[in-house]
C-alpha positions as CSV (number, residue, x, y, z in Angstrom):
1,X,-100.5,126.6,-10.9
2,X,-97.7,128.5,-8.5
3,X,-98.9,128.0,-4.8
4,X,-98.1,132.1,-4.6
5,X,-100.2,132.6,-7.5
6,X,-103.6,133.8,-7.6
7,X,-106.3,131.2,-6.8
8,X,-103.3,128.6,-6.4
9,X,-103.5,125.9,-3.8
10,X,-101.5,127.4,-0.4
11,X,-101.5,124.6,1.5
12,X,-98.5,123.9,-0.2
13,X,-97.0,126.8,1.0
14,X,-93.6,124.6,1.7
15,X,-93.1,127.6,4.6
16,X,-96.7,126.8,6.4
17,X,-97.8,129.8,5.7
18,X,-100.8,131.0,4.2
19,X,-100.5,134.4,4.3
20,X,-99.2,136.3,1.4
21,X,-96.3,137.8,3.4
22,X,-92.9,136.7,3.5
23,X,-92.7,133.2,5.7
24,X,-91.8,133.1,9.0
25,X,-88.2,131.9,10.1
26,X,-88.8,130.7,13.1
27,X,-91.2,128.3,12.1
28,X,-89.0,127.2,9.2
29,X,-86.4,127.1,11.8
30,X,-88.5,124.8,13.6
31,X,-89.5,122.6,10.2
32,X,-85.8,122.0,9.7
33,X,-85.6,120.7,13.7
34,X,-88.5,118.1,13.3
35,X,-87.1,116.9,10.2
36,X,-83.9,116.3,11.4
37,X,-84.9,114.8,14.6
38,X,-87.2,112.4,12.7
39,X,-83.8,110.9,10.9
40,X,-82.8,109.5,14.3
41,X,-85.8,108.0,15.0
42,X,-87.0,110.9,17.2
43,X,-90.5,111.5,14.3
44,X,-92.3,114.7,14.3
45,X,-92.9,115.8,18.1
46,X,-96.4,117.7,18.9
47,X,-95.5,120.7,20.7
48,X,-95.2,120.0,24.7
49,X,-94.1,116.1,24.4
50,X,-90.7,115.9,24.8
51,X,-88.7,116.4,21.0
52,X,-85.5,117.7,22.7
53,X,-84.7,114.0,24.4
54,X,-85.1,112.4,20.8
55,X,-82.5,114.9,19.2
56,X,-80.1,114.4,22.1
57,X,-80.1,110.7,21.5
58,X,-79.4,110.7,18.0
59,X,-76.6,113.1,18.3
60,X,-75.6,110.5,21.1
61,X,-75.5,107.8,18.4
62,X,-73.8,110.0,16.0
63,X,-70.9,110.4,18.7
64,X,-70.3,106.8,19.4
65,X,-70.6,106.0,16.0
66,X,-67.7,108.4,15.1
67,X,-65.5,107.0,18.3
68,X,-66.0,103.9,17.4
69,X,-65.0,104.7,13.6
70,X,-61.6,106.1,15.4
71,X,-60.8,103.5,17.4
72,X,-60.8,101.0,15.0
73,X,-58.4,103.5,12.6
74,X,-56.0,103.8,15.6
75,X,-55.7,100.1,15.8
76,X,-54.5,99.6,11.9
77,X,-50.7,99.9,11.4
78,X,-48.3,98.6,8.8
79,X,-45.0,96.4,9.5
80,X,-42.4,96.8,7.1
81,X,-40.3,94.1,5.6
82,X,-37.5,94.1,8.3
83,X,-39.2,94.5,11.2
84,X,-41.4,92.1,13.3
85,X,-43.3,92.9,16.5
86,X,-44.7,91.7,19.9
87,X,-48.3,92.5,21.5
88,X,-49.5,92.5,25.3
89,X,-53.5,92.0,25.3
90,X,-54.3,93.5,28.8
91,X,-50.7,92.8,29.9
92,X,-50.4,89.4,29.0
93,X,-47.7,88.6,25.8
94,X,-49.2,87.0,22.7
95,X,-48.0,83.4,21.6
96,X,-47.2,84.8,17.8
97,X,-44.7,87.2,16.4
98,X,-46.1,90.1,14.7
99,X,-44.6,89.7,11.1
100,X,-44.5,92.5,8.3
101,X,-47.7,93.2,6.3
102,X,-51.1,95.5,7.4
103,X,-51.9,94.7,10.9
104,X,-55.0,95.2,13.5
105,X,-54.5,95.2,17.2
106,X,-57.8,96.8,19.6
107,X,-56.2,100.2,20.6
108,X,-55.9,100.5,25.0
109,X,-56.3,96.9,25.1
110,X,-53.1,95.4,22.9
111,X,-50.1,97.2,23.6
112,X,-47.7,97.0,20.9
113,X,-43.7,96.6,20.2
114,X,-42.3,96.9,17.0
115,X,-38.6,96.7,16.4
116,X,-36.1,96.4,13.4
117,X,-34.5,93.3,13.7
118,X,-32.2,93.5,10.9
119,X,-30.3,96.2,11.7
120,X,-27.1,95.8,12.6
121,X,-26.0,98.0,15.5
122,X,-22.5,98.7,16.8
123,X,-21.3,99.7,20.5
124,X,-17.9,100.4,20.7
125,X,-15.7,100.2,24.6
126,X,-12.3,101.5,25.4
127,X,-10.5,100.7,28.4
128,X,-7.2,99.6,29.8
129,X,-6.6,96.7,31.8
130,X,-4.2,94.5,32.9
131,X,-2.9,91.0,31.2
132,X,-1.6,87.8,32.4
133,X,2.1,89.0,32.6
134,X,0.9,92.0,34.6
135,X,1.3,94.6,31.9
136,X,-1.7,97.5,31.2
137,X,-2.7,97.5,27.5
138,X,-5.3,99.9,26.2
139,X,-7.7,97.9,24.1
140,X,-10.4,99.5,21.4
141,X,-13.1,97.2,20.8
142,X,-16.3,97.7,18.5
143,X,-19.3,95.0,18.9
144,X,-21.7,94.8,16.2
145,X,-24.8,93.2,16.7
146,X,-28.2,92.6,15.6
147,X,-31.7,91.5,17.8
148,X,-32.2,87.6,17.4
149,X,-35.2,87.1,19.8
150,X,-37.6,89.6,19.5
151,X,-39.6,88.8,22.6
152,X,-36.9,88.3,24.9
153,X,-35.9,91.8,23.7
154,X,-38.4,93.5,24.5
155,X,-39.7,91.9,27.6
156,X,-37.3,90.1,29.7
157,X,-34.2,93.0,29.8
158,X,-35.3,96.3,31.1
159,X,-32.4,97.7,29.0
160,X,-30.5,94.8,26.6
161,X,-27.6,98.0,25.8
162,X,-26.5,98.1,29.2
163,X,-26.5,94.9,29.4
164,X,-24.4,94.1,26.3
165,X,-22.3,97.1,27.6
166,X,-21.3,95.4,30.8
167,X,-20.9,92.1,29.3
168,X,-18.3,93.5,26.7
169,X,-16.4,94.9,29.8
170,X,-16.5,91.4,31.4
171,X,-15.6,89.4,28.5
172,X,-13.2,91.8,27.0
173,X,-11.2,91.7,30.7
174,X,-11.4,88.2,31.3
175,X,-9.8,87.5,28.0
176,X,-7.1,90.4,27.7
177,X,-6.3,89.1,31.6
178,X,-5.4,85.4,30.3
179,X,-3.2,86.5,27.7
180,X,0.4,88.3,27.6
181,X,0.7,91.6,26.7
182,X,3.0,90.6,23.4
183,X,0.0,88.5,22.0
184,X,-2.6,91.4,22.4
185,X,-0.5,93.8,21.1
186,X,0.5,91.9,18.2
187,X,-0.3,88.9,16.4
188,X,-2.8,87.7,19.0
189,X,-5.4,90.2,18.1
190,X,-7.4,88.4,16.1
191,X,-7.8,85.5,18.2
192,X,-8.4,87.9,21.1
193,X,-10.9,89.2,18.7
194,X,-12.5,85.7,18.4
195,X,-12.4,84.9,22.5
196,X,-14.3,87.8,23.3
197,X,-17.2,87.2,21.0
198,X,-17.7,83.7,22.0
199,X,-17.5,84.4,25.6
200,X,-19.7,87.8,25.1
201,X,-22.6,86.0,23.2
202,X,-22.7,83.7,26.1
203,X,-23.1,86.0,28.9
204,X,-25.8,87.7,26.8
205,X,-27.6,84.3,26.2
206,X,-27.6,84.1,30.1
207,X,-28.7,87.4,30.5
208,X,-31.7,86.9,28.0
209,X,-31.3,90.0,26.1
210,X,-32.3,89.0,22.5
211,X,-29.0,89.9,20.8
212,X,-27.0,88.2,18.4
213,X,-23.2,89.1,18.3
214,X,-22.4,89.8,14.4
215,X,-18.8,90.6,14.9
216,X,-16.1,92.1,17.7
217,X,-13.4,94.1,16.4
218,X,-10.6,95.0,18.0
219,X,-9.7,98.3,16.6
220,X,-6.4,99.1,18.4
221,X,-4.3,98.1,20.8
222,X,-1.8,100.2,22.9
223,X,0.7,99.8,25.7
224,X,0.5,102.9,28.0
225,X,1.7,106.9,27.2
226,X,4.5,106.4,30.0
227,X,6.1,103.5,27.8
228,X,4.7,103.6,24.5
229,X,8.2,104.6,23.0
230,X,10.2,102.1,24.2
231,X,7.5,99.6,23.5
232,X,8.0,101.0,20.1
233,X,11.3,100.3,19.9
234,X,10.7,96.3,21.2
235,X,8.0,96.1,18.1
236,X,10.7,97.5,15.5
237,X,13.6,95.0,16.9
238,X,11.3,91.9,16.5
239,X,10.1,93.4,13.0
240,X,13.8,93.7,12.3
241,X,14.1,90.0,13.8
242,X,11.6,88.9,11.3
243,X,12.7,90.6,8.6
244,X,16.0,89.0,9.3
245,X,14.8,85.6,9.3
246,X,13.1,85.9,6.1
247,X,15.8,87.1,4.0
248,X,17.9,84.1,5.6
249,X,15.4,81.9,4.6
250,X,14.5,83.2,1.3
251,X,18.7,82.9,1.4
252,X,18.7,79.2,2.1
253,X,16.1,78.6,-0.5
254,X,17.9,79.8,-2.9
255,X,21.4,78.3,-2.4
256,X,20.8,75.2,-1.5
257,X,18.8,74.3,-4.3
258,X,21.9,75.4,-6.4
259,X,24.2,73.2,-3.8
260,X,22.3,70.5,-4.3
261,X,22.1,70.9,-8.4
262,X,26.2,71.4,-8.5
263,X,26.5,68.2,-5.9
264,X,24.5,66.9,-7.9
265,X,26.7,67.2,-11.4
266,X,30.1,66.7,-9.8
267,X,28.3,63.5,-8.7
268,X,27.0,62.9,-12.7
269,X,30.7,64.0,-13.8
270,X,32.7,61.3,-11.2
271,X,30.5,58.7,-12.5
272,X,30.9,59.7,-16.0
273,X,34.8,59.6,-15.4
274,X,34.9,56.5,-13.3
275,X,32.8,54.7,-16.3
276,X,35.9,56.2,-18.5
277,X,38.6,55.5,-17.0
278,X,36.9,51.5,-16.1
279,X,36.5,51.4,-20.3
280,X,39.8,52.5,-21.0
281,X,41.0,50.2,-18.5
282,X,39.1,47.4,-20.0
283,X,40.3,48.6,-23.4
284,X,44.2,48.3,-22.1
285,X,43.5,45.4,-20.9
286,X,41.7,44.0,-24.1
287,X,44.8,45.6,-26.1
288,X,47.4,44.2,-24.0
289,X,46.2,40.8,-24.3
290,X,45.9,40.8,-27.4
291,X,49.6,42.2,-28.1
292,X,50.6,39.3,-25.9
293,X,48.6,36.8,-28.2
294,X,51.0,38.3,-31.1
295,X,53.7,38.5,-29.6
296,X,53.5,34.7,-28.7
297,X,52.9,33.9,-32.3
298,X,56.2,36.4,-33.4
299,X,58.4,37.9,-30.7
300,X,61.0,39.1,-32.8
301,X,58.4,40.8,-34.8
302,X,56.1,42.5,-32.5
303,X,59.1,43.2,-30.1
304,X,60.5,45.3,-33.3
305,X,57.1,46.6,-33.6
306,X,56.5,47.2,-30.2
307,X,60.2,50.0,-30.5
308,X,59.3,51.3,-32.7
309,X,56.0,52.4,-31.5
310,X,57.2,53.3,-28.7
311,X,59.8,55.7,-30.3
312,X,57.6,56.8,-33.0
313,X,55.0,58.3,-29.5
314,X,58.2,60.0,-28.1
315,X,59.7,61.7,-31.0
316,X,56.4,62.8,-32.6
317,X,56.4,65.5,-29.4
318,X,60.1,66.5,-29.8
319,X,61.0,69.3,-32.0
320,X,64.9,68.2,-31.6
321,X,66.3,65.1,-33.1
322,X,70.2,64.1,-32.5
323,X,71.2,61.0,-35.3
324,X,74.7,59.0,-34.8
325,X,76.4,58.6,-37.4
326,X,78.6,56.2,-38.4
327,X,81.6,56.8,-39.2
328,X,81.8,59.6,-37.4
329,X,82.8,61.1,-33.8
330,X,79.9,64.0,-34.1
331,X,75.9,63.7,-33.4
332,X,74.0,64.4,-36.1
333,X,71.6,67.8,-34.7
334,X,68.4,67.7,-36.6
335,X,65.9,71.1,-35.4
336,X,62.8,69.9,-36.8
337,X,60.9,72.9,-36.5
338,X,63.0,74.6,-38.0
339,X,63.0,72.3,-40.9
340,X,59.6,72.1,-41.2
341,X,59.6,75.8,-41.6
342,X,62.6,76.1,-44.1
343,X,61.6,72.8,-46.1
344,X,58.9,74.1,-48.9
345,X,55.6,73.1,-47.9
346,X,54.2,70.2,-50.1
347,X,50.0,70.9,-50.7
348,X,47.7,68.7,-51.7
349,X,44.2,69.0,-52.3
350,X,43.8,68.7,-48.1
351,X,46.3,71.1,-47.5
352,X,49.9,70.8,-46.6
353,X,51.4,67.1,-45.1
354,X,53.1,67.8,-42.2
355,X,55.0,64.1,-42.5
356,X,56.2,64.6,-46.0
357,X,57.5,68.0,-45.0
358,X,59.5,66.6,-41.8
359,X,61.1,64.1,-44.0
360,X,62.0,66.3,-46.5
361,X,63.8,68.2,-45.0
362,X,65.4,65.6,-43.2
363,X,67.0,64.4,-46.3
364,X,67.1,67.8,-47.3
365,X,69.9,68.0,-43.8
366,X,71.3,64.5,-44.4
367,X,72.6,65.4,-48.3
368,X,73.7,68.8,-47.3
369,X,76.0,67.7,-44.5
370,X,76.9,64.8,-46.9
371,X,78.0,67.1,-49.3
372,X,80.2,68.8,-46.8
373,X,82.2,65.6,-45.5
374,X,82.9,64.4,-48.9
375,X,84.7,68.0,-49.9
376,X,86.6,67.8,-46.9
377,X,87.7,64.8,-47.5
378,X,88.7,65.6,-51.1
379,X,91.0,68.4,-49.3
């Protein structure tokens, strides 16, 4: 049975009330109070002994509860991969490096430093200055650079970038003033380039800063407006110098080489022809003796032999051929080209015999003229 209805039970009237009219808000009001005080510990208070103290503690508890809950959030924080970090507990630097992952520090009593330390960072300088020859050249410089020391960066240098900044200024100077201006501006650059980062990443090691030098570059350098042009002109006569020199040595490569290869075959051909002329020699020589054996053995003979060699190489080249006759008071005119070309030519299965037709028409001449004497003589 319903505690409203009729002959129910209203003591359990969950309002108190056992009145048939509507329940009273205050006192529910009041209800809710107890019961929520009694959470915290405070029970259910009799009227007059002190229930407001109770609920002011427990709201008390809730508080801290809830600050404490925040200060531990504020203390979580995440490092990424390229970064590390350094904590101060109350001031005083921690041994350890923060490295990347989820980290905890107490909030107000670590003070914390993170920093990417794999980024590379670049500060670039411009400024003219004067070199060992007492020129002023305008240099352009970039430095890139990355933090190497985390600690030192963030606690011994107020400012490392100033500090790098002045150093470049120093190093940059000290090496631009212990070179000549024609090295700087030209071919010396690079090693200029190479100077200045040694000598920079020392004075920053010195200084403590926590940087690394990654590169220098020197991005330009200039002699002043006032004489640029006929600084100009000095680069483009020693580029015309070099240019110069190469083609005269790319000149010399190539013609001595071929010097060297046509020394080289007169040197082959005078040996070949000394090697001749010593084997024809020894081949005379050979010959001669030889004759001379012969000609010990029969000197009528080979002397015979010998004329008629001899003739036989002189009148082989002649083309004119005068006989004496006996007899007679006239030379005997023989053209033997022209007999040669009047004579029929005699072929064989080689071709024509020039021998056969030469003395042909030799005896061709002889029986003609023959023929002529003897009918003058019949006269």
């Amino acid at each position: 049975m319903a505690w409203n209805e009729p002959g129910g039970n209203k003591d359990k009237d969950p309002w108190g009330n056992n009145d048939q009219g509507p329940p009273d808000l205050d006192e529910a009001f009041k209800n809710l109070k107890n019961n929520v005080t009694s959470l915290f510990g405070g029970g259910r208070q009799r009227p007059g002994s002190g229930g407001g103290s109770g609920l002011n503690r427990g709201l008390l508890a809730v508080a801290v509860a809830i600050v404490l809950i925040a200060w531990g959030l504020l203390g979580v924080y995440t490092v990424d991969q390229a970064e590390r970090g350094v904590v101060l507990r109350l001031g005083k630097k921690l041994d350890e490096v923060v490295m990347p992952g989820l980290r905890w520090n107490p909030p107000l009593i670590d003070e914390r430093f993170i920093v990417n330390v794999e980024q590379v960072r670049s500060i670039a300088h411009d400024a003219e200055m004067l070199t060992e020859d007492e020129n002023i050249v305008r240099v352009n410089m970039k430095v890139q650079y990355k933090i190497g020391n985390i600690q030192d960066y963030v606690l011994l240098v107020n400012n490392p970038e100033n500090s790098l900044r002045q150093a470049m200024e120093s190093a940059l100077r000290h090496v631009v003033g212990s070179s000549e201006m024609h090295g700087v501006l030209t071919e010396g650059r690079a090693e200029l380039a190479i100077d200045v980062e040694q000598r920079l990443q020392g004075y920053i090691d010195t200084y403590g800063t926590g940087l690394q030098i990654e590169q220098v570059i020197i991005e330009d350098t200039q002699p002043p407006e006032a004489v640029k042009e006929a600084f100009d002109d000095v680069i483009k006569a020693r580029e015309d110098e070099q240019r110069f020199r190469n083609e005269a040595d790319a000149y010399a490569n190539k013609i001595v080489p071929e010097a060297r290869g046509e020394a080289a075959r007169q040197i082959e051909e005078a040996n070949g022809y000394r090697e001749q002329v010593i084997a024809q020699a020894n081949g005379e020589a050979e010959r001669f003796n030889k004759l001379y054996a012969e000609y010990e053995l029969a000197p009528e003979v080979t002397r015979q032999r010998l004329y008629l060699d001899s003739l036989e190489s002189v009148m082989k080249n002649s083309t004119k051929v005068m006989v004496d006759v006996d007899g007679g008071n006239n030379l005997l005119y023989l053209p033997l080209d022209k007999l040669v070309q009047q004579s029929p030519a005699t072929t064989t299965g080689r071709g024509v015999n020039v021998d056969d037709r030469i003395r042909q028409g030799i005896i061709d001449e002889l029986n003609r003229r023959n023929v002529g004497g003897q009918s003058r003589s019949r006269r």
